[in-house]
Biopython code that builds the backbone (N, CA, C, O; Angstrom):
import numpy as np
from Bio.PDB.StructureBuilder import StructureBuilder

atoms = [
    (1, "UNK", "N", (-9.183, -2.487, 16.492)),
    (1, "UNK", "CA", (-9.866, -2.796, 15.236)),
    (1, "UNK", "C", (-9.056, -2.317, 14.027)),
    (1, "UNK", "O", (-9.017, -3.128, 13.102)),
    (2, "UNK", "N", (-8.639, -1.578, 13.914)),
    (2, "UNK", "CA", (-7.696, -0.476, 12.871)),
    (2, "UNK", "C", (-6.331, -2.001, 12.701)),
    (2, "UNK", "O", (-5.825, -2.092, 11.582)),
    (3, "UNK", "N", (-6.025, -2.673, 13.399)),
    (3, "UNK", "CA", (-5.091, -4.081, 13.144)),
    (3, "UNK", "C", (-5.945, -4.834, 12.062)),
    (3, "UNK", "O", (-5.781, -5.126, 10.877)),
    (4, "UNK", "N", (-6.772, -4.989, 12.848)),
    (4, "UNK", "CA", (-7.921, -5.905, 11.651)),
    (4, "UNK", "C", (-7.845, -5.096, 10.265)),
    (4, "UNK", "O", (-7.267, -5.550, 9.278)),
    (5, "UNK", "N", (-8.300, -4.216, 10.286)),
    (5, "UNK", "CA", (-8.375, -2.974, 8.919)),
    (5, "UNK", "C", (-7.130, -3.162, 8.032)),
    (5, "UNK", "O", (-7.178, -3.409, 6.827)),
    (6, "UNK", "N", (-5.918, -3.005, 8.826)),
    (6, "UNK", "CA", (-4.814, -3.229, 8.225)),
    (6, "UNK", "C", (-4.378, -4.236, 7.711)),
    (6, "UNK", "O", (-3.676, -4.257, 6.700)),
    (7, "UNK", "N", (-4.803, -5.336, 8.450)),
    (7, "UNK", "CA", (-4.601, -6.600, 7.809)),
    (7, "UNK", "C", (-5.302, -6.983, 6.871)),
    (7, "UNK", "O", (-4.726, -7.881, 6.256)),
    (8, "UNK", "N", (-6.805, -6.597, 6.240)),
    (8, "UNK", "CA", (-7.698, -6.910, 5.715)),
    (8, "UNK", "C", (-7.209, -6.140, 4.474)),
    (8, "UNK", "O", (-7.038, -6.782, 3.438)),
    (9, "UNK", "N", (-6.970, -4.809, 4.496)),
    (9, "UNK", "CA", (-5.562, -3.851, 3.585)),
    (9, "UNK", "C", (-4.970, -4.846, 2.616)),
    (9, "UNK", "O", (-4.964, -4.956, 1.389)),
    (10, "UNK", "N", (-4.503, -5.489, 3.570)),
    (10, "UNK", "CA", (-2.836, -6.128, 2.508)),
    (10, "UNK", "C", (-2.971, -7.339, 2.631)),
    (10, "UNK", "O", (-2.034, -8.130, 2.522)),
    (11, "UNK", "N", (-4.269, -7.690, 2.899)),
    (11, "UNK", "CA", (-4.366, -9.246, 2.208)),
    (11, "UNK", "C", (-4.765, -8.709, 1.149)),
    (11, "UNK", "O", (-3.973, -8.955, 0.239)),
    (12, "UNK", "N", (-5.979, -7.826, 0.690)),
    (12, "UNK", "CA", (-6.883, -7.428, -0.384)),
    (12, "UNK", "C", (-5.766, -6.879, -1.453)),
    (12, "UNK", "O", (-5.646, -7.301, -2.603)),
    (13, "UNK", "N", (-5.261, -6.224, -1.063)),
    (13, "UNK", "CA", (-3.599, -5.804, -2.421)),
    (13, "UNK", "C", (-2.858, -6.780, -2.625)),
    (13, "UNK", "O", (-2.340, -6.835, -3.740)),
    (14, "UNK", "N", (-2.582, -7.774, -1.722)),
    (14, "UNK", "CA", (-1.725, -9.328, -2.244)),
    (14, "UNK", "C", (-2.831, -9.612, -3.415)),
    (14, "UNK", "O", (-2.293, -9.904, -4.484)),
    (15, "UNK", "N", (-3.730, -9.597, -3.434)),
    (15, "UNK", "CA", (-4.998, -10.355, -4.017)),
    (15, "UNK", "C", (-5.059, -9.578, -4.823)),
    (15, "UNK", "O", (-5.147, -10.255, -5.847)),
    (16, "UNK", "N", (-5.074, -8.649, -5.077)),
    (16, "UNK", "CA", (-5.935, -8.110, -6.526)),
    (16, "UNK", "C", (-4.482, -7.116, -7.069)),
    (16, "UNK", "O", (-4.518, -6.608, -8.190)),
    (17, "UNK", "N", (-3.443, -6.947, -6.300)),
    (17, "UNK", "CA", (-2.375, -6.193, -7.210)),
    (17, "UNK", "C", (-2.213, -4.593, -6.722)),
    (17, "UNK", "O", (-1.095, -4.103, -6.568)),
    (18, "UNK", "N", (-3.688, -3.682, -6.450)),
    (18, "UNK", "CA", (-3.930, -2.622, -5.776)),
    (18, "UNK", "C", (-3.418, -2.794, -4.898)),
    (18, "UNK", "O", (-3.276, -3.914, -4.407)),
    (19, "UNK", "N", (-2.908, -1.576, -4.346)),
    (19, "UNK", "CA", (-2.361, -0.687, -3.557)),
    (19, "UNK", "C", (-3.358, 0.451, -3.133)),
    (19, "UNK", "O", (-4.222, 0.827, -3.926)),
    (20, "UNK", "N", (-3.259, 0.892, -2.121)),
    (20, "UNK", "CA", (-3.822, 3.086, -1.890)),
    (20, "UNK", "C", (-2.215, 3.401, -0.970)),
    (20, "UNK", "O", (-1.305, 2.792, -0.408)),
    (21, "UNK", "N", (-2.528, 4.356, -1.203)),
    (21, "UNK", "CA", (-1.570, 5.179, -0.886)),
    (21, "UNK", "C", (-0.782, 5.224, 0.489)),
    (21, "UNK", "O", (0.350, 5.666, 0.681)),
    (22, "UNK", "N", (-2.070, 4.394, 1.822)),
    (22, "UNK", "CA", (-1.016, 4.578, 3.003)),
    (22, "UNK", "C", (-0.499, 3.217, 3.051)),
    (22, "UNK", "O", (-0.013, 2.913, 4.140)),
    (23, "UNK", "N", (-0.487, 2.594, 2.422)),
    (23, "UNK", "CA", (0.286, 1.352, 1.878)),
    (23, "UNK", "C", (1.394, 1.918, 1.668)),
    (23, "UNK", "O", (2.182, 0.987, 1.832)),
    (24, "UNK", "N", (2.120, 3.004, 1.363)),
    (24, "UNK", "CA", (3.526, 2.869, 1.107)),
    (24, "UNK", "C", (4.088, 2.513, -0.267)),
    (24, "UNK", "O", (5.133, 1.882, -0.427)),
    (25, "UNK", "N", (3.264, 2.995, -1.295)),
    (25, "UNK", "CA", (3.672, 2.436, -2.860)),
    (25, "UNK", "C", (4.989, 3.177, -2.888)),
    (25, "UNK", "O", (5.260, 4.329, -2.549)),
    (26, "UNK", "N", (5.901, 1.988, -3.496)),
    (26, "UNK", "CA", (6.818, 3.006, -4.227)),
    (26, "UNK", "C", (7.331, 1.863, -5.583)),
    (26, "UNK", "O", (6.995, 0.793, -6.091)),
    (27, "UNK", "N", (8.162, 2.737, -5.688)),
    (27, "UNK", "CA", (8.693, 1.987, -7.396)),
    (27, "UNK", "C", (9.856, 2.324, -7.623)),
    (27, "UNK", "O", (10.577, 2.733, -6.713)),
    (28, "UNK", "N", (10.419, 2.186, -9.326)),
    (28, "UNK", "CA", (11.323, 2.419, -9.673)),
    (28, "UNK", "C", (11.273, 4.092, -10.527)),
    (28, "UNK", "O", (10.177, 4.631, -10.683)),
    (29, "UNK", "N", (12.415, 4.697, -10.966)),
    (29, "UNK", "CA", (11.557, 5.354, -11.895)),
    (29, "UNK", "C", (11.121, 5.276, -13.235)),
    (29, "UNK", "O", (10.326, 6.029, -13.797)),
    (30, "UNK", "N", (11.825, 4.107, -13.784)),
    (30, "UNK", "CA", (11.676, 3.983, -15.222)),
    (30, "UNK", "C", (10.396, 3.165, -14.520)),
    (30, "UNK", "O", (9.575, 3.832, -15.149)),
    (31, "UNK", "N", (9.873, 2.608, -14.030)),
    (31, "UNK", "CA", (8.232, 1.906, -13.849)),
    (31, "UNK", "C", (7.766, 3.532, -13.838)),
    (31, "UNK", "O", (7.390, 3.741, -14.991)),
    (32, "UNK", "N", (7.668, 4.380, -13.304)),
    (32, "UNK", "CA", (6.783, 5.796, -12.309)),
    (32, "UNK", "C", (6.706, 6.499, -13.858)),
    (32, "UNK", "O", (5.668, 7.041, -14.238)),
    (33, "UNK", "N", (7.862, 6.430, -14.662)),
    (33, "UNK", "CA", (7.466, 7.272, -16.166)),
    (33, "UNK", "C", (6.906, 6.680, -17.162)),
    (33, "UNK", "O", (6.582, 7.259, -18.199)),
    (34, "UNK", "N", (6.679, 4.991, -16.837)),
    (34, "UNK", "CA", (6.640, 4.493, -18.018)),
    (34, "UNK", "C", (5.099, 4.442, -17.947)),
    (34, "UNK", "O", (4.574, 4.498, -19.060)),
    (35, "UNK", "N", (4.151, 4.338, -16.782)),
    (35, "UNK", "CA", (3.059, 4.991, -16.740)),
    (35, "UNK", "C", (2.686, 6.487, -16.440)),
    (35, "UNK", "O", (1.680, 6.711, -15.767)),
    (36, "UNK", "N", (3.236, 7.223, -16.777)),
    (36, "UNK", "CA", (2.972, 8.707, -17.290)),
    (36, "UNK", "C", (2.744, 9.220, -15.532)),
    (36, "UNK", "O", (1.788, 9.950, -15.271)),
    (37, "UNK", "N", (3.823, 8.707, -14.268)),
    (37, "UNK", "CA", (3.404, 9.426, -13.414)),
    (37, "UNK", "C", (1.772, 9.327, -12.219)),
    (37, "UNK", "O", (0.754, 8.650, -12.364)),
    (38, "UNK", "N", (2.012, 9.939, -11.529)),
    (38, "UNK", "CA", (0.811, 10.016, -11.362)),
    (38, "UNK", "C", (-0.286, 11.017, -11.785)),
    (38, "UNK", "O", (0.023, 12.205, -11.873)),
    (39, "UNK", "N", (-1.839, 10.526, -12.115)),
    (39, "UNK", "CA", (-3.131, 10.535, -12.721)),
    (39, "UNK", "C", (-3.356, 12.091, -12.039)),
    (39, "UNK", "O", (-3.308, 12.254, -10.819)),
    (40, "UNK", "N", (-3.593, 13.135, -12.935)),
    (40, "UNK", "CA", (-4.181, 14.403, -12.463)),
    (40, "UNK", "C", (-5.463, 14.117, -12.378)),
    (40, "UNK", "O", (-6.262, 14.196, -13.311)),
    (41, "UNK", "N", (-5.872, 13.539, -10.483)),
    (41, "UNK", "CA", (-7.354, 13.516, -10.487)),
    (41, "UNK", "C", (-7.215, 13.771, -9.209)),
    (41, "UNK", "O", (-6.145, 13.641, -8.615)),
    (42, "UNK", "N", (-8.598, 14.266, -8.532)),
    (42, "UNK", "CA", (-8.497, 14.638, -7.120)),
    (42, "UNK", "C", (-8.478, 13.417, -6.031)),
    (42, "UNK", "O", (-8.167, 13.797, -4.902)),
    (43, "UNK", "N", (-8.759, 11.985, -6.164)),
    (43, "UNK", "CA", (-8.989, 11.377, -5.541)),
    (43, "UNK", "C", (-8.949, 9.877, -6.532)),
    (43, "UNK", "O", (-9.412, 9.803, -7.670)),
    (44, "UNK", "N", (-8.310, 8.800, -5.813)),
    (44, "UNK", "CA", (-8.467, 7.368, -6.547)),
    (44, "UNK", "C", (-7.206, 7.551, -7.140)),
    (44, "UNK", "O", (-7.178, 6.725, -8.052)),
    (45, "UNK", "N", (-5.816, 8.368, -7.127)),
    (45, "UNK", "CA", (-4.777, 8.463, -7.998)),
    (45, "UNK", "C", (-3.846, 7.074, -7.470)),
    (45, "UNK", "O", (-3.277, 6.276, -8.215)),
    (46, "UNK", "N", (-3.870, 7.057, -6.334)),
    (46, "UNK", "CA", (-3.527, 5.686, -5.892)),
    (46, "UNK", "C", (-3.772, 4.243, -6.561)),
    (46, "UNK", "O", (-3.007, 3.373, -6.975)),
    (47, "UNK", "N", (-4.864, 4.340, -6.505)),
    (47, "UNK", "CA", (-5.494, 2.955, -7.238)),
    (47, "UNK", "C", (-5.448, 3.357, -8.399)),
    (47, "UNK", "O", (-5.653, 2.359, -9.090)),
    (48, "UNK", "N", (-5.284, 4.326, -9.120)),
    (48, "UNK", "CA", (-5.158, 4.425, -10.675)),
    (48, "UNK", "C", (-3.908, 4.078, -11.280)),
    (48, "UNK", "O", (-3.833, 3.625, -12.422)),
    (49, "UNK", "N", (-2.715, 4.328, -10.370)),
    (49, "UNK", "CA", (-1.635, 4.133, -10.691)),
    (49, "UNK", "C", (-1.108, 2.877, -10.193)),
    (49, "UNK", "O", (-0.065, 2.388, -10.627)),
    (50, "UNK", "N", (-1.989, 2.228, -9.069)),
    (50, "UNK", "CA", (-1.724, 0.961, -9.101)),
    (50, "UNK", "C", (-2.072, 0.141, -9.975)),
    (50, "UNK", "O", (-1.354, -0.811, -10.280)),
    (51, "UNK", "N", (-3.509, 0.428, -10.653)),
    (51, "UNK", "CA", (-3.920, -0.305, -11.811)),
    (51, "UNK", "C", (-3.072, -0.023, -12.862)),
    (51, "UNK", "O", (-2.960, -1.011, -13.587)),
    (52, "UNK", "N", (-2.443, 0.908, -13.229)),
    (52, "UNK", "CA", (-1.190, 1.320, -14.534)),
    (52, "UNK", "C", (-0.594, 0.270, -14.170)),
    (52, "UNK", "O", (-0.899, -0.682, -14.888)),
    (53, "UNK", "N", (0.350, -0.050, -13.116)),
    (53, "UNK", "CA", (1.773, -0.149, -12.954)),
    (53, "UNK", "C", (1.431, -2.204, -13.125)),
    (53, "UNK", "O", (1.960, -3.056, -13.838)),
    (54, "UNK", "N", (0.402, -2.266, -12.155)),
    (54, "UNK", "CA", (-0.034, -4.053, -12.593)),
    (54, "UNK", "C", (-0.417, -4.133, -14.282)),
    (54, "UNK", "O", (-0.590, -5.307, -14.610)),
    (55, "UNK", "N", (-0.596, -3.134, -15.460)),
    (55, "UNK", "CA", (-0.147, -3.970, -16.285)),
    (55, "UNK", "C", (1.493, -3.929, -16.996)),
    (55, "UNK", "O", (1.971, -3.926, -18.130)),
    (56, "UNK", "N", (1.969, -3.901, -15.654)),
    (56, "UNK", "CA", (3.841, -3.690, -15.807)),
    (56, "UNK", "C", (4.286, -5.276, -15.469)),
    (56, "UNK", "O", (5.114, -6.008, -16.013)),
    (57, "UNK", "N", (3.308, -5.506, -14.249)),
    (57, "UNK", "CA", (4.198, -6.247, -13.499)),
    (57, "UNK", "C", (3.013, -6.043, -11.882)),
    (57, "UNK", "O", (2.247, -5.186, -11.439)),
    (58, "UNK", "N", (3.640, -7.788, -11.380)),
    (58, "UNK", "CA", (2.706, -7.873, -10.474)),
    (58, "UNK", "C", (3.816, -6.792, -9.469)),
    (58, "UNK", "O", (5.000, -6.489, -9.615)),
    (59, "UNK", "N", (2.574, -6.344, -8.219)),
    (59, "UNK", "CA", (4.033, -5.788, -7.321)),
    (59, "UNK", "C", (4.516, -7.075, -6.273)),
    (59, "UNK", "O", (4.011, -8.190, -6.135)),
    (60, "UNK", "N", (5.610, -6.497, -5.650)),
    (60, "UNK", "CA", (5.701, -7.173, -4.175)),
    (60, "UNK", "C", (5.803, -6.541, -3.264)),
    (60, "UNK", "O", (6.587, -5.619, -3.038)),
    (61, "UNK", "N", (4.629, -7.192, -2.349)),
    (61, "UNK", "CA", (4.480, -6.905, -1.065)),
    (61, "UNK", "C", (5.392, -7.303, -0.112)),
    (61, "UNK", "O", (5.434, -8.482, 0.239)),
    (62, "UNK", "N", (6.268, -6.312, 0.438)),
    (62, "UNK", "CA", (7.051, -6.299, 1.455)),
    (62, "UNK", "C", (6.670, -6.823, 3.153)),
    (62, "UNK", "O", (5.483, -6.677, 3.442)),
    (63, "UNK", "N", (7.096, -7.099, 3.679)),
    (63, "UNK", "CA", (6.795, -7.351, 5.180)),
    (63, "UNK", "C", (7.045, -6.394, 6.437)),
    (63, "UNK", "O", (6.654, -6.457, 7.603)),
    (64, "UNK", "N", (7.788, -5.552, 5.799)),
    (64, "UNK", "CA", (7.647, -4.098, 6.411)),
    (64, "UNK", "C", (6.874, -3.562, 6.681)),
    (64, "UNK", "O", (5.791, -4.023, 6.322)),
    (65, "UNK", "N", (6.855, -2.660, 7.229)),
    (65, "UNK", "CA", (5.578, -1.864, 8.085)),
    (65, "UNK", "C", (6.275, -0.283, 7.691)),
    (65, "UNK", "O", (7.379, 0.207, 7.453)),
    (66, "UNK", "N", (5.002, 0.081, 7.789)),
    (66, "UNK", "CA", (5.088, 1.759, 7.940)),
    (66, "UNK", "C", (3.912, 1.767, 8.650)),
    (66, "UNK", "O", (3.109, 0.871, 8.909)),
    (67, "UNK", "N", (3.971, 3.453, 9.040)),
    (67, "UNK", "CA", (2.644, 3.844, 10.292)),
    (67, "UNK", "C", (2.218, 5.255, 9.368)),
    (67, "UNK", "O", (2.936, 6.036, 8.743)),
    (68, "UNK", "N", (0.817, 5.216, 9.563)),
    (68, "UNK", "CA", (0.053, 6.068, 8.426)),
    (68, "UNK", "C", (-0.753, 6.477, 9.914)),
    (68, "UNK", "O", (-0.560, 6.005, 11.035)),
    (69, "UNK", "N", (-1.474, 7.264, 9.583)),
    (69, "UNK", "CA", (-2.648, 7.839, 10.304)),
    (69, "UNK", "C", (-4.236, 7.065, 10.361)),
    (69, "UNK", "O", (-4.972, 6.781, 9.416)),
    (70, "UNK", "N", (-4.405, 6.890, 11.575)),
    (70, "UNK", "CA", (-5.909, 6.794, 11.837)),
    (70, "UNK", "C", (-7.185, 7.401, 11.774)),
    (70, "UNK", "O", (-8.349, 7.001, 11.780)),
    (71, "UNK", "N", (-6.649, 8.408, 11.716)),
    (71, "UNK", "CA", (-7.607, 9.981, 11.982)),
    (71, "UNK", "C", (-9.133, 9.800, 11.901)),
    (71, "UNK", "O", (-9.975, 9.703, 12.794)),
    (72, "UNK", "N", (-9.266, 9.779, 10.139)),
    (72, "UNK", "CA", (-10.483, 9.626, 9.536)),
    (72, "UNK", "C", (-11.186, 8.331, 10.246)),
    (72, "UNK", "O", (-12.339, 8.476, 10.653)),
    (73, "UNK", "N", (-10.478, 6.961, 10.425)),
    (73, "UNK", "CA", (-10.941, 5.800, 10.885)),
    (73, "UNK", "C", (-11.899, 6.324, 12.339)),
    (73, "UNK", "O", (-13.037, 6.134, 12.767)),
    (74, "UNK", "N", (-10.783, 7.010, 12.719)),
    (74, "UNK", "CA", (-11.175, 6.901, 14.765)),
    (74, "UNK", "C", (-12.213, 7.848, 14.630)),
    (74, "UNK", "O", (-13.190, 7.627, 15.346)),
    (75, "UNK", "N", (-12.257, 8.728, 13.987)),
    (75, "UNK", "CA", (-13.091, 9.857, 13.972)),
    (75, "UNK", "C", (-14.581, 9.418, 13.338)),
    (75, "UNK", "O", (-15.639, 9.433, 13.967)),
    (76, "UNK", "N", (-14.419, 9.056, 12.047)),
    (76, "UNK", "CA", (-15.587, 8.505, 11.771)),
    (76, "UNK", "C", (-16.501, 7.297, 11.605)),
    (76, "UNK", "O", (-17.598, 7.169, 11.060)),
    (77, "UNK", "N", (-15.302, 6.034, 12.570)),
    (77, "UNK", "CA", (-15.453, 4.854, 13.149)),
    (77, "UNK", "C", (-15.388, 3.998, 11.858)),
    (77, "UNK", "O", (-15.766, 4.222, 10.709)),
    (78, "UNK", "N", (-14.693, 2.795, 12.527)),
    (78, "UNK", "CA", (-14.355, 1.961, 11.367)),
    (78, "UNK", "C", (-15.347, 1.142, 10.098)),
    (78, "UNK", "O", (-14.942, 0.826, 8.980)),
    (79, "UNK", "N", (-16.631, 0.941, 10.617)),
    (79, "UNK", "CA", (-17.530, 0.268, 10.217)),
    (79, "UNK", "C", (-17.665, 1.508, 8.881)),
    (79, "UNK", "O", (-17.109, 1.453, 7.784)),
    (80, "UNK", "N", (-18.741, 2.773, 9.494)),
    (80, "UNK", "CA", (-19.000, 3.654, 8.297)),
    (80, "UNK", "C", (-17.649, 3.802, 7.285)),
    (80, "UNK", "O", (-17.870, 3.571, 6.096)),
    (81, "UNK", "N", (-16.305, 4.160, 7.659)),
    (81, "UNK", "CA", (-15.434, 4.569, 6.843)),
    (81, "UNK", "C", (-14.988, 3.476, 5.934)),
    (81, "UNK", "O", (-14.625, 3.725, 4.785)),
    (82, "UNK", "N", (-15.011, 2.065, 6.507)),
    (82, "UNK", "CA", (-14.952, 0.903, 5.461)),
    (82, "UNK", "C", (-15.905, 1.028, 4.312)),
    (82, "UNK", "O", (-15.635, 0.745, 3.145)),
    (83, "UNK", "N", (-17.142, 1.517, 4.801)),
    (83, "UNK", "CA", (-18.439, 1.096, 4.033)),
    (83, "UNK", "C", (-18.254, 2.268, 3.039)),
    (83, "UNK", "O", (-18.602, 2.047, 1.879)),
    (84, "UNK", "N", (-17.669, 3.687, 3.393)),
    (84, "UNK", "CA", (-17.346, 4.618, 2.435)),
    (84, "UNK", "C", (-16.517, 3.973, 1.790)),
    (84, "UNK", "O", (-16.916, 3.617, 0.681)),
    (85, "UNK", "N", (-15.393, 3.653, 2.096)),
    (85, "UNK", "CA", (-14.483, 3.402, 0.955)),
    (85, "UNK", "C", (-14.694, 2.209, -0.113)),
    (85, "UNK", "O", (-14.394, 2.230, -1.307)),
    (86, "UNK", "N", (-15.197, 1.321, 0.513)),
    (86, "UNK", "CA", (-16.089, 0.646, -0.839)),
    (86, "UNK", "C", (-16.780, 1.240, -1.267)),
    (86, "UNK", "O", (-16.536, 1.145, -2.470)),
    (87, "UNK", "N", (-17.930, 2.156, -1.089)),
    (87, "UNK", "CA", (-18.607, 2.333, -2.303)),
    (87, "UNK", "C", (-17.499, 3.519, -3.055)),
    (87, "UNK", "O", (-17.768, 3.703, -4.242)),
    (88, "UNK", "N", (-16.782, 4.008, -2.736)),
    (88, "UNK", "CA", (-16.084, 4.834, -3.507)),
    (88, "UNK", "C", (-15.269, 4.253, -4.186)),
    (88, "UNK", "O", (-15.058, 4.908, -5.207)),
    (89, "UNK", "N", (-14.426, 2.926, -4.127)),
    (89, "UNK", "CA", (-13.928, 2.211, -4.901)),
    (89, "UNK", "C", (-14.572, 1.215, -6.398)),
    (89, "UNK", "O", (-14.252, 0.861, -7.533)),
    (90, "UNK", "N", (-15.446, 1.146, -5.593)),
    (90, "UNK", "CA", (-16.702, 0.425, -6.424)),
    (90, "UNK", "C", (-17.625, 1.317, -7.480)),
    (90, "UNK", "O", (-18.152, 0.763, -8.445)),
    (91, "UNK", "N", (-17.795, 2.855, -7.207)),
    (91, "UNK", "CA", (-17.757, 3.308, -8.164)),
    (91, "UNK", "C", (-17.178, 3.977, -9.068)),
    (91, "UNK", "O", (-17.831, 4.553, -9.938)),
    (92, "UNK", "N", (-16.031, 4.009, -9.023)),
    (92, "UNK", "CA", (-14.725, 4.400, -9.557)),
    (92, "UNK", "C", (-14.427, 3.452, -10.395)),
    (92, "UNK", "O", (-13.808, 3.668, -11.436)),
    (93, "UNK", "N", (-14.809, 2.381, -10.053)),
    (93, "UNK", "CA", (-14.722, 0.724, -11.066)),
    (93, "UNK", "C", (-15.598, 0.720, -11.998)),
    (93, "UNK", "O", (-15.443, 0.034, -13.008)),
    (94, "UNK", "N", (-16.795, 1.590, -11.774)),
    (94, "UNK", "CA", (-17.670, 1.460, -13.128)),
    (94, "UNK", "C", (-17.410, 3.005, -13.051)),
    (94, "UNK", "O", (-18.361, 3.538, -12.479)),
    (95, "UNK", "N", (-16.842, 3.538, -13.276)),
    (95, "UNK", "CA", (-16.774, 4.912, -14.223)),
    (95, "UNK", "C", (-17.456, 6.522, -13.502)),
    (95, "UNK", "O", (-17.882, 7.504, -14.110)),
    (96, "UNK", "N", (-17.360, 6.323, -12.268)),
    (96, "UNK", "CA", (-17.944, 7.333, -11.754)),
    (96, "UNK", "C", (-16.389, 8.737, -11.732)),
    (96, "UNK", "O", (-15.199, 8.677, -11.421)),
    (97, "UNK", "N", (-17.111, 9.594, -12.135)),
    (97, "UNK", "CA", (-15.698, 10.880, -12.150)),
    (97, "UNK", "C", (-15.310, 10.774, -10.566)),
    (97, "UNK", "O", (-15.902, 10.577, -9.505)),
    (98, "UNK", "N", (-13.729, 11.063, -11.097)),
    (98, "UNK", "CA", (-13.218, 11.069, -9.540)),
    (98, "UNK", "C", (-13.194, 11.997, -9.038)),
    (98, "UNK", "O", (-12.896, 11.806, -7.859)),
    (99, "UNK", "N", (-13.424, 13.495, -9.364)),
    (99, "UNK", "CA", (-13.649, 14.411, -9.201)),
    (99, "UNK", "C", (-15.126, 15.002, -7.874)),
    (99, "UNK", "O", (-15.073, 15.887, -7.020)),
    (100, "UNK", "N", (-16.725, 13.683, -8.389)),
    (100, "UNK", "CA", (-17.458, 13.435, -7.816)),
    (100, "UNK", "C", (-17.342, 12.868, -6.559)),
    (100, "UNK", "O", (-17.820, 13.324, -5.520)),
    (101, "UNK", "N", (-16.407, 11.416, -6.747)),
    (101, "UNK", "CA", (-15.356, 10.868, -5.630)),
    (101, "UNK", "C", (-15.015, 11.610, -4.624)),
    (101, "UNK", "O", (-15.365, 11.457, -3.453)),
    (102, "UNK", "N", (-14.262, 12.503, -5.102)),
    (102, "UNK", "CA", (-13.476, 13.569, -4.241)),
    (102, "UNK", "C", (-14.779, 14.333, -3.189)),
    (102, "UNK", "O", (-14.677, 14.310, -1.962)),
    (103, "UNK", "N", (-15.720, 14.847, -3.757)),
    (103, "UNK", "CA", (-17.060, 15.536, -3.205)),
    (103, "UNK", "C", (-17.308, 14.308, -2.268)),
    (103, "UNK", "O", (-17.801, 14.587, -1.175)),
    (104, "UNK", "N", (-17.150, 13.519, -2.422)),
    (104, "UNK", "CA", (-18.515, 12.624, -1.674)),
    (104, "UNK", "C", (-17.351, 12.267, -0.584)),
    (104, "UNK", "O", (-17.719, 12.234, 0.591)),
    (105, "UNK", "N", (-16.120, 12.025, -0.840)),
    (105, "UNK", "CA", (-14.880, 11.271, 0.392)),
    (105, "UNK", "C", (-14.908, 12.394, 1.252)),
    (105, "UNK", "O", (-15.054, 12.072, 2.432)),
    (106, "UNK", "N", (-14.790, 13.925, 0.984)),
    (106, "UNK", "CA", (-14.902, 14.767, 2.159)),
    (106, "UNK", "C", (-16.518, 14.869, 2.583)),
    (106, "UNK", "O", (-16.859, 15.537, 3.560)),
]
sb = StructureBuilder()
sb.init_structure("model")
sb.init_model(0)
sb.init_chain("A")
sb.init_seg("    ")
for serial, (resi, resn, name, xyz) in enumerate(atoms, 1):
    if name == "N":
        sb.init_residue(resn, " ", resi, " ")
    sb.init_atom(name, np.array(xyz, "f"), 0.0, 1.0, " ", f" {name:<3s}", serial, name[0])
structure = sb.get_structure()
């Protein structure tokens, strides 16, 4: 299932420009300074700096692979941990502190 997950991943970042973090973001550095770095927040710095950098420039998605960890998935099964991470994305989209974010993802 975690194939499915992954694939569902990086269709959803082809599509909307976002990235998270076990995606493998990287950049240049004149892109990494010209949005001030990454966001001093406990959680969502990923998607914050993906949202910076898309109004740079769309990214491109590579066909490469990297291998990230399952952990959280296997442990707290794929269904609930999807359903967390939307609503944590979703309220981060209307303005919820990421700080709160952070409380509620652990």
């Amino acid at each position: 299932m975690l194939r499915v997950v992954a694939y569902l991943m990086n269709w959803r970042s082809r599509l909307t420009g976002i990235a998270t973090g076990d995606q493998a973001i990287f950049m240049t550095r004149r892109a990494f300074d010209s949005v001030s770095g990454f966001p001093d927040q406990p959680l969502m710095e990923d998607i914050e700096l993906s949202r910076r950098l898309l109004a740079l420039s769309r990214p491109i998605c590579l066909k490469d692979r990297v291998a990230t960890s399952g952990r959280r998935w296997e442990a707290q099964g794929v269904w609930r941990t999807m359903w967390l991470m939307w609503r944590l994305r979703w309220a981060y989209w209307r303005g919820t502190d990421a700080a709160e974010l952070a409380r509620l993802y652990r």
